[in-house]
N, C-alpha and C positions, 0 to 999 in steps of 0.2 A: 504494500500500500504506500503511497506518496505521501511527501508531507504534505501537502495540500489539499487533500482528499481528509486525512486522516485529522487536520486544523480546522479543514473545513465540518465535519463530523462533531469535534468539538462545539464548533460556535453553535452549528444548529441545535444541538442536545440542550446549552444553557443559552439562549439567542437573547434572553432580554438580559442578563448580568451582563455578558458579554458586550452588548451594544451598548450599555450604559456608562462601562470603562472605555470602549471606543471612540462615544465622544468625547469624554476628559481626555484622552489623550491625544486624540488625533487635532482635537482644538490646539492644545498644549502644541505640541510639535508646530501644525499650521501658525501657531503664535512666533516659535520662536526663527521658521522661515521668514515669516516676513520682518521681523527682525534683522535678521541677518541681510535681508534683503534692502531694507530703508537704510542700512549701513553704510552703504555703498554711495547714496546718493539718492534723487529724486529724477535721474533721464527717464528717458522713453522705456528705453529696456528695463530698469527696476518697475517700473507701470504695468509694464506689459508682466512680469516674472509675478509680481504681487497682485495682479489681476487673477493671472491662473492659478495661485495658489489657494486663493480666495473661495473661488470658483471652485476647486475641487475639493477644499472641507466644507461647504455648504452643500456639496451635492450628499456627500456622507452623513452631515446631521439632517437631510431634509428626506434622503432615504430609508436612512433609520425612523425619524420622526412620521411617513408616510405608511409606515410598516410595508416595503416594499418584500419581494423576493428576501428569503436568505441567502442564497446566491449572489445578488447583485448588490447586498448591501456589504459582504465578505469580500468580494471584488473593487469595491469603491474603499473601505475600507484601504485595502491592501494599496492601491493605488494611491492614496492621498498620504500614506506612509513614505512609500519608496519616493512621490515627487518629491515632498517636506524633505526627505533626507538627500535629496538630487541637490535639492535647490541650496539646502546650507551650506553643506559641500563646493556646491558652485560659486557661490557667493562670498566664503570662507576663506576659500586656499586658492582661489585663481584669479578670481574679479578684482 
């Protein structure tokens, strides 16, 4: 079994604890991109970087809050993890 399958498993089994530490943290993290973000400056590109990260933790608390799929709220989830950690990364060590 994958780990994905088998995390995935997880979340559905407890879907509502699970999505409630979700949004604390994926807020959390989206908080401290954009941070890292406004860091840099106020150009187009920091506008453009903190528009979409914006953008993709409110699709996760608006999917959560919708009670959409447990699939696409585990997918949104994951998603708005890895860009938050793209984007500090980007904005961290190279920008």
């Amino acid at each position: 079994m994958t780990l994905y399958k088998k995390t995935f498993e997880n979340f559905e089994k407890s879907f509502i604890g699970f999505s409630t530490l979700a949004v604390i943290g994926q807020s959390c993290l989206g908080a401290a991109a954009a941070m890292f973000i406004l860091s840099n400056g106020t150009s187009i590109l920091q506008m453009v970087q903190l528009s979409i990260i914006v953008l993709i933790c409110m699709l996760v608390n608006t999917s959560i809050l919708a009670q959409m799929s447990h699939k696409l709220v585990f997918n949104l989830i994951i998603t708005s993890v890895l860009s938050s950690a793209f984007l500090i990364f980007l904005n961290n060590f190279t920008l």
